[in-house]
Every structure is written in C-alpha cells, then in structure tokens.
C-alpha positions in Angstrom: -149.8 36.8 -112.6 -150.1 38.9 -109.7 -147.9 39.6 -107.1 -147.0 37.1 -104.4 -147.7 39.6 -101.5 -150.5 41.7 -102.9 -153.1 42.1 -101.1 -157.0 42.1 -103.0 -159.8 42.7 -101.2 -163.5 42.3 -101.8 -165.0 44.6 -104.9 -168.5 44.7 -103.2 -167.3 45.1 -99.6 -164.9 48.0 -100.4 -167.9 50.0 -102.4 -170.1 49.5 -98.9 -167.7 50.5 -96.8 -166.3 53.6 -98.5 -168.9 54.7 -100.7 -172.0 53.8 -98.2 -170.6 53.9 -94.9 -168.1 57.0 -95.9 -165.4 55.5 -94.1 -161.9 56.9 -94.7 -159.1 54.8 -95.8 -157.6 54.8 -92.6 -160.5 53.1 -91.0 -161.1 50.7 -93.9 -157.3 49.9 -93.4 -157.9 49.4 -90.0 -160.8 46.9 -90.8 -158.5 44.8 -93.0 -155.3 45.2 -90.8 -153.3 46.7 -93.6 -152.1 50.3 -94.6 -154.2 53.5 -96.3 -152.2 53.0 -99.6 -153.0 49.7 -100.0 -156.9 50.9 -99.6 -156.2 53.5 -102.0 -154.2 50.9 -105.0 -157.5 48.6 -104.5 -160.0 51.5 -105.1 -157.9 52.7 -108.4 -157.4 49.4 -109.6 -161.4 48.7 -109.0 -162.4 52.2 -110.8 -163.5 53.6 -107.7 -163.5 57.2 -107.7 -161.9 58.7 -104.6 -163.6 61.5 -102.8 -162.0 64.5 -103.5 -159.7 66.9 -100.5 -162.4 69.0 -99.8 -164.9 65.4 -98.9 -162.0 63.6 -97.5 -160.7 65.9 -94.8 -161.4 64.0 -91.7 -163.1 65.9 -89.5 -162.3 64.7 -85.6 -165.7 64.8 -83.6 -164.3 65.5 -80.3 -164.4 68.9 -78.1 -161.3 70.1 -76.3 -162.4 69.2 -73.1 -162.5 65.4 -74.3 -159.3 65.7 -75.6 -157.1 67.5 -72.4 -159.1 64.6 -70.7 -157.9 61.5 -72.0 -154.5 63.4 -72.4 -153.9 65.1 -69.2 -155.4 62.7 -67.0 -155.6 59.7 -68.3 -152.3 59.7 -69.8 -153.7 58.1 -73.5 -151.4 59.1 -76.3 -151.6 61.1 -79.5 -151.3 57.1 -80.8 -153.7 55.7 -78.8 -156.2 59.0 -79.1 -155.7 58.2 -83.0 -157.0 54.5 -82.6 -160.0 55.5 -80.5 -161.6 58.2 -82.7 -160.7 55.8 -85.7 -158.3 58.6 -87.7 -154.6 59.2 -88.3 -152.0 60.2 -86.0 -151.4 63.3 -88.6 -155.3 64.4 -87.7 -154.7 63.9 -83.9 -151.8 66.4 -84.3 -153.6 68.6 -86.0 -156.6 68.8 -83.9 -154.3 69.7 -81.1 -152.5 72.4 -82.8 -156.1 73.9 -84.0 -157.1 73.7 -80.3 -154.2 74.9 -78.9 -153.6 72.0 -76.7 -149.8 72.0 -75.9 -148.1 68.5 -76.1 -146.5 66.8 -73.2 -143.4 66.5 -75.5 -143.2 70.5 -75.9 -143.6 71.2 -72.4 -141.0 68.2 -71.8 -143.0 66.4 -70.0 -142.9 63.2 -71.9 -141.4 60.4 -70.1 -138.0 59.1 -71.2 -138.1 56.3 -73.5 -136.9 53.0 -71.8 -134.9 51.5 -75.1 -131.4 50.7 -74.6 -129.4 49.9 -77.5 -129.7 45.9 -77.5 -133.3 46.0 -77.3 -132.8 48.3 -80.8 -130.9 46.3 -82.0 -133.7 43.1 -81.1 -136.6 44.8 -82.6 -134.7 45.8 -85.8 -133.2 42.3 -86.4 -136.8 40.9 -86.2 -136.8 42.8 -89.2 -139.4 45.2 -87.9 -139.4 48.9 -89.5 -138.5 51.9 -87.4 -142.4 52.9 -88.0 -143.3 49.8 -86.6 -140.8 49.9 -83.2 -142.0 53.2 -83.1 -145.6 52.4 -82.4 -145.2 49.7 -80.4 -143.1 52.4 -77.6 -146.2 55.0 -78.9 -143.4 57.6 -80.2 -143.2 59.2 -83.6 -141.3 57.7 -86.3 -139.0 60.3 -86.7 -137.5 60.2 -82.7 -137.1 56.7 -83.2 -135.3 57.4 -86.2 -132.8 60.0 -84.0 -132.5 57.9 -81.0 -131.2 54.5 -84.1 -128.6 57.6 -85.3 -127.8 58.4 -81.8 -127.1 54.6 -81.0 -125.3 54.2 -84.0 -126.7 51.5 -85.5 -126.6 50.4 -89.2 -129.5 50.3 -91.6 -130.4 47.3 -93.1 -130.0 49.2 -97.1 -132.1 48.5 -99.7 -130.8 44.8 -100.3 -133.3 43.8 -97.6 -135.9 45.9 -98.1 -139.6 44.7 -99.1 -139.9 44.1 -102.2 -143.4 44.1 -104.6 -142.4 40.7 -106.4 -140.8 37.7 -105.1 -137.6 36.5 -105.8 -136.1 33.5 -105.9 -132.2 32.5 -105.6 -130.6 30.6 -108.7 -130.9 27.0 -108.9 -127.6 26.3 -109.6 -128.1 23.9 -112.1 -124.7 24.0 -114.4 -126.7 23.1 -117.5 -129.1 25.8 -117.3 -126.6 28.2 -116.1 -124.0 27.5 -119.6 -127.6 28.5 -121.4 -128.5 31.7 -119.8 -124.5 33.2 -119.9 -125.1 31.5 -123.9 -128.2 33.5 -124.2 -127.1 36.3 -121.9 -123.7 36.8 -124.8 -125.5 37.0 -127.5 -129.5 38.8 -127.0 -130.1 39.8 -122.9 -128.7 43.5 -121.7 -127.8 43.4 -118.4 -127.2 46.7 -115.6 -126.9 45.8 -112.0 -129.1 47.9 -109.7 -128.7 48.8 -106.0 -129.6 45.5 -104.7 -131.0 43.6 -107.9 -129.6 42.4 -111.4 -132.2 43.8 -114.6 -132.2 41.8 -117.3 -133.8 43.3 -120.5 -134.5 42.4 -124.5 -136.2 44.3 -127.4 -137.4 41.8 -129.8 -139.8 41.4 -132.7 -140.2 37.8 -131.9 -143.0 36.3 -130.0 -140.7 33.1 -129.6 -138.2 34.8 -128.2 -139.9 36.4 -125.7 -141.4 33.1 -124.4 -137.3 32.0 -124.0 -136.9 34.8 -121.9 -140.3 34.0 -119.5 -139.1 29.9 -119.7 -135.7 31.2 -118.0 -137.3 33.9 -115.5 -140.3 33.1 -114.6 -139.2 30.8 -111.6 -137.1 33.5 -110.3 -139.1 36.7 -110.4 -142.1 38.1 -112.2 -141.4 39.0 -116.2 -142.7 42.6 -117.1 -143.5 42.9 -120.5 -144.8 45.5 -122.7 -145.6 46.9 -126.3 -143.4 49.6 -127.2 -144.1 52.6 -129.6 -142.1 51.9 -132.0 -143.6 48.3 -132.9 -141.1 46.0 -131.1 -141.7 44.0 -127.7 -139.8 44.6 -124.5 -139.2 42.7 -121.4 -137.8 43.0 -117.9 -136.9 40.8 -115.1 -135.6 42.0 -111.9 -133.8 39.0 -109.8 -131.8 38.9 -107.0 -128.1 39.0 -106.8 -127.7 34.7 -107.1 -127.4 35.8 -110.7 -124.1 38.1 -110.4 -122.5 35.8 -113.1 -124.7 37.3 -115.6 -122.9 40.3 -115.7 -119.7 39.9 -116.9 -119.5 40.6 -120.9 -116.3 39.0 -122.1 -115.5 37.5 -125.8 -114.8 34.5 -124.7 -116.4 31.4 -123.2 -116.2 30.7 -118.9 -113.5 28.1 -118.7 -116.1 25.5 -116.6 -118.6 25.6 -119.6 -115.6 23.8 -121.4 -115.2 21.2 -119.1 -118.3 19.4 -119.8 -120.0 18.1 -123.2 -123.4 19.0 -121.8 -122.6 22.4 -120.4 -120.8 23.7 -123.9 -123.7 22.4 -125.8 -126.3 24.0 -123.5 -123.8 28.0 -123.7 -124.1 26.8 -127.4 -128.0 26.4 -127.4 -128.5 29.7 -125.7 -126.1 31.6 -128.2 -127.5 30.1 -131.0 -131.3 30.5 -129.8 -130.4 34.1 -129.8 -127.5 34.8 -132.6 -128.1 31.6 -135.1 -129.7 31.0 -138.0 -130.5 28.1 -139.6 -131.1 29.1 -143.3 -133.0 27.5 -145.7 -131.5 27.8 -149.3 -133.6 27.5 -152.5 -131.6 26.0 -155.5 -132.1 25.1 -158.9 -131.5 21.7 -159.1 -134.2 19.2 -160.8 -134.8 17.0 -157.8 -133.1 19.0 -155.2 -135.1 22.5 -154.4 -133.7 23.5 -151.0 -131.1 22.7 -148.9 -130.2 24.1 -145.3 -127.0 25.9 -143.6 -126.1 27.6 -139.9 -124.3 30.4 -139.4 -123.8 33.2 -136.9 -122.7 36.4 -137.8 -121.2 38.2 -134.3 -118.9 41.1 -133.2 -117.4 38.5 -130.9 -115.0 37.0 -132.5 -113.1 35.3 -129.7 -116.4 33.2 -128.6 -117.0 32.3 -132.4 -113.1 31.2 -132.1 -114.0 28.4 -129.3 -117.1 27.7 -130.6 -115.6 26.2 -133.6 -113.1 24.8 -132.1 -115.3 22.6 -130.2 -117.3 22.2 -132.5 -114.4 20.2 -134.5 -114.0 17.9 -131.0 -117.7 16.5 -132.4 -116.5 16.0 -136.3 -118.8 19.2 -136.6 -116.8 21.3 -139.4 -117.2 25.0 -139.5 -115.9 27.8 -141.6 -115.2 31.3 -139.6 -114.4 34.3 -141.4 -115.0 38.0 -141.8 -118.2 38.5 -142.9 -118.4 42.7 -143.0 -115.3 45.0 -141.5 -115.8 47.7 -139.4 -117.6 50.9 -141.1 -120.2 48.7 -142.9 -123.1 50.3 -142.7 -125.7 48.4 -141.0 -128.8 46.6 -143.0 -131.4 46.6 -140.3 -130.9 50.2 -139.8 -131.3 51.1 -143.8 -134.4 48.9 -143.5 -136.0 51.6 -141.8 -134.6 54.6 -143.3 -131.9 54.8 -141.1 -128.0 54.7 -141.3 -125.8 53.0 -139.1 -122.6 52.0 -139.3 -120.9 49.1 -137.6 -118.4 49.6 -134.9 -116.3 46.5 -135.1 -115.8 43.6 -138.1 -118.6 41.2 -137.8 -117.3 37.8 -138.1 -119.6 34.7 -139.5 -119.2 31.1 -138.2 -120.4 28.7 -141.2 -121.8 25.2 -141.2 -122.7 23.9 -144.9 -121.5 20.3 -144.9 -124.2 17.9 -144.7 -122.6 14.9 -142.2 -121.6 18.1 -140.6 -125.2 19.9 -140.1 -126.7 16.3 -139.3 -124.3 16.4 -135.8 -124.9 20.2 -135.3 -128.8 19.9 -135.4 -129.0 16.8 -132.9 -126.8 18.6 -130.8 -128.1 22.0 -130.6 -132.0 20.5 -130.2 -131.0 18.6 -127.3 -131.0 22.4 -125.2 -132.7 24.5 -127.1 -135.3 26.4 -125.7 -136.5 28.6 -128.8 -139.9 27.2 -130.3 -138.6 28.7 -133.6 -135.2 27.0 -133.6 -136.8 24.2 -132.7 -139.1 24.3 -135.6 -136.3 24.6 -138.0 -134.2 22.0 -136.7 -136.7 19.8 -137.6 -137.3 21.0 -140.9 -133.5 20.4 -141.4 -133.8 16.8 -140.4 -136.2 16.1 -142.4 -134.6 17.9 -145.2 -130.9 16.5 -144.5 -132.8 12.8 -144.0 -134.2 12.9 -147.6 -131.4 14.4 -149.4 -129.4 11.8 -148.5 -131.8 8.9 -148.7 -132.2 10.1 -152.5 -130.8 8.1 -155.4 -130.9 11.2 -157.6 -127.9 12.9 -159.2 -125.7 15.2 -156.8 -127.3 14.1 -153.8 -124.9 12.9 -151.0 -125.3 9.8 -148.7 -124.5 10.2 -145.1 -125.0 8.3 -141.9 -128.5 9.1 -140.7 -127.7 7.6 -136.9 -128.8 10.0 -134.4 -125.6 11.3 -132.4 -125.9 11.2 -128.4 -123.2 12.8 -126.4 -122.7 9.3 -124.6 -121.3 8.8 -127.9 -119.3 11.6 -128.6 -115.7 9.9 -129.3 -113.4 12.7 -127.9 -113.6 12.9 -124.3 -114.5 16.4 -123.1 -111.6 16.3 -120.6 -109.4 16.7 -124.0 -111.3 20.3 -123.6 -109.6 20.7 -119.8 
C-alpha cells in the first residue's frame, strides 16, 4: 500500500528527461510542479543512477553583463533570475558571488518588505510554509523566518506538520474501543511521540499480526518487517484520537463494565492476545481429548474482574498463582537463555464443560484472531460430542447456543 500523498511519476518519461535530455532535478521538478527530492526518491526507487557531483554541478549559461541587466535595470530577482535560466536559487547566488556582482540586499538597497503582522498571520493560517510565503514576497526563507520571530508569532509544532502517511481519527465505536484497550493490556507496547501514539508487537505468529493490520489499517499505514532474530515486528503510527491507549493499569476502565457487549469485546482482545485454549489428550477408551482456557498474566487485578464477570454469565473460573516471583522464565530457557520473572504470574482457569460451552460462544462473538477462532470451533465441536455421547464418564450439558440478549443478570448489576 503506498502512501496516500506520494507522488509517482512516469518510469519512461523520467529516463528521457534526465538521462536524454540531462535535465537537472530542479528542472524536472519544475516540469511536474513538485520539489528536487521528490525527483530524486523517484529515480532511487526506479534504479536510476544519479549523475555524480562533478556531472551534476549546474553550470549557469549567462555572462555578467546579462546578469547586472536583468538585476540592475530591470529589477528581476535572484527568484525570478532562478526561474528564467531553469536552476536553483542556491546557483543564482553563487553565480553572483563568483562574478562579483554585489546584491541589492548588501548594499541595502532592497526595498522594505510590505507584510504587516495580520497578513503573517493570513498566509501562515492557510497553512502555507514560511518557504512558501517567502517566495511568493521573492525573499529568502531565512528573513521571513526573522521577520515571524520578530512579529512574535507562534509555530504551528510538529502536531500539524505534513505527514508521509495519512491518518485518520478513531471511530469511536465503544465495542471496538473495549477490544483494542483488551488487546492493548495484554500484547501491544505503546510510547507516545511528539505528536503521534506508536503502537508496536513482536510476534512469531502470522495470525497475530493480521489482528494488529484488522485494527490499524483504517487509521494509518502498518509497517511491518522481518527481524534478525526470527520474529515479526510491526508498527503503526496514529494520531492522538487514540490517547486512551496509553494508560497501563491492572484493572479494567470502569465504562467497559457497564455494558455486556463492551466487557466481552475488552475480553476478546485480552484473550486473542493472553489466552489459550488448550487441547488435552487423555486416556480414556472413548474419550481422547478434551479442552480448557486459561490465562496466565502478571496482572492480577484484571484477571480479578475478569472472573468476576465471568461468574455474572454462570461462566465458572478458577484464579490462582500459577509461578511466584523469581521463577525463572521457560521461553527464555527455550533459547538458552535465563530469565527470571519479576512479579507472581497468576492463571485464570476454565475446565468445567457447561462452563467452556458459555465462554466459547461468548469470546467468538469479538474475536478477531483467525487462530482463536479456529480453536473455538474445534472446542464446539469437541464440547458438542462429548456431551451427546452415551459412553461412560461423559457429561451431558445444554448444547443451546447463549446470546447476550439472553444473559439472565442484567449488566447494570455490573454499574
């Protein structure tokens, strides 16, 4: 996906232009009515070689007398001289200098600029740079940059500068937002930058990764690359409608319990990136597996009010300490390395069959992880014929399909 404001130009028509014709990239950019640089990112990205210095020193084909001409007398500027001999300002200058030709600015002859401070002010609120006002009045950007200090105006900052990849403002939708701040908690690292929020994961899981484009995409562009030491990474940059992914707190936002709909959605986003839904082989003669959830977390104040809920919704659930602090951590020994936990790790539970049936109807109706979503239908199918089997130690349970229209404690209990 490229970027919304990126400008590509024609392959063929850019080889003609400054491989046959020789033009510089000041000239091309003049053609297409854009800047040098952007000439420049189109020939690298195209493979073009670029001339080198020595080749691309522009060389101004004009005597002295030409120049003190349209200077002098006919009052043209260094600007307007520029545009006429098709080079830069900067080669202009220099040509003068090498001449000797004084400029009316060092001699002070230079006439005064007619800007007061409201028509500043109009120009800059137009959102035009100071490059650009600058041109239009045919004075260099940095005296249009003294005469802003001098009027003591305020920059704009970076919060409303350009920027390479459009962003959109959060939808607000309540639903989605209970699953990002779910998803956010338990797998997304956030650090807010000078005028946008970066939102990062490592992962070795492709599914996860997709989870991460599903919730960004709308709102920016997802960069995402290979890292060296096998695992995938991804950025998004968005704007500053998402300040409520910041905040990293053990517990759940108070409006996300207000609602059946939002606390299962915060519920699908922490489990889509904490849960697991575990598939148990046993040795039973007709049954061979069976399946459990569980979360194993440092935050033990969020697995608190999970369960509680969870209990509003005759979904039972066993929380306890699954490894205290010190314990040296598995992945890291999996790869000859040896961590140690910082805090106990707690482990919400569900093993109870009547109990899974509710949790996995729930939890599909938000989740957004094609692997979850895989597995909660393997555990359908697997709590479905368990209990529609006649053979010994199998449990019968009621196989209706729970909707949250029927959920018999009101969530304003939950207020």
């Amino acid at each position: 996906m490229r970027p919304w404001n990126k400008r590509v130009l024609d392959r063929k028509e850019l080889r003609r232009l400054y491989l046959n014709e020789r033009l510089s990239l000041a000239k091309i950019g003049k053609i297409y009515e854009c800047d040098a640089n952007v000439i420049l990112r189109n020939l690298r990205e195209y493979g073009i070689l670029t001339r080198k210095l020595s080749e691309a020193t522009v060389k101004v084909p004009i005597s002295r007398e030409q120049l003190v001409r349209w200077y002098w007398k006919d009052g043209l500027s260094m600007f307007e001289i520029a545009d006429r001999l098709g080079c830069t300002h900067s080669a202009v200058v220099y040509k003068f200098q090498k001449l000797g030709i004084k400029s009316r600015g060092h001699l002070g002859l230079t006439p005064p600029l007619k800007l007061t401070r409201e028509g500043m002010e109009y120009f800059y609120n137009k959102g035009l740079s100071l490059e650009k006002i600058a041109k239009i009045h045919h004075r260099s950007k940095g005296g249009m940059e003294r005469r802003f200090n001098d009027y003591g105006l305020v920059s704009r900052g970076n919060s409303n500068r350009v920027c390479k990849y459009k962003k959109s403002d959060f939808s607000g939708n309540l639903e989605e937002k209970a699953y990002i701040i779910g998803f956010r908690l338990g797998d997304l690292n956030i650090k807010p930058r000078v005028s946008v929020i970066q939102v990062r994961c490592s992962t070795t899981h492709r599914a996860q990764i997709q989870v991460i484009r599903g919730l960004f995409s709308k709102y920016t562009t997802p960069h995402v690359w290979k890292a060296k030491r096998g695992t995938t990474e991804i950025v998004c940059l968005v704007n500053r409608s998402f300040d409520f992914l910041i905040p990293k707190e053990d517990k759940i936002p108070e409006w996300v319990l207000k609602k059946d709909s939002t606390f299962w959605s915060f519920f699908a986003g922490y489990a889509d990136a904490e849960g697991c839904l575990g598939v148990n082989n046993v040795k039973g003669k007709y049954i061979k597996k069976t399946v459990s959830f569980q979360i194993t977390s440092y935050d033990k104040g969020i697995l608190s009010e999970i369960r509680e809920c969870l209990t509003d919704f005759m979904v039972y659930a066993k929380l306890y300490m699954a490894a205290p602090a010190g314990t040296p951590v598995k992945s890291a020994l999996a790869i000859g390395k040896r961590y140690f936990s910082r805090k106990d790790a707690w482990r919400l539970c569900v093993q109870n069959m009547e109990s899974l049936w509710k949790l996995v109807h729930y939890w599909r109706l938000y989740s957004r992880h094609k692997e979850k979503l895989n597995r909660l239908k393997f555990a359908e199918n697997n709590l479905r014929n368990r209990s529609l089997s006649r053979f010994r130690g199998s449990k019968s349970i009621d196989l209706s399909i729970p909707t949250l229209s029927t959920h018999p404690f009101p969530s304003q209990a939950r207020a």
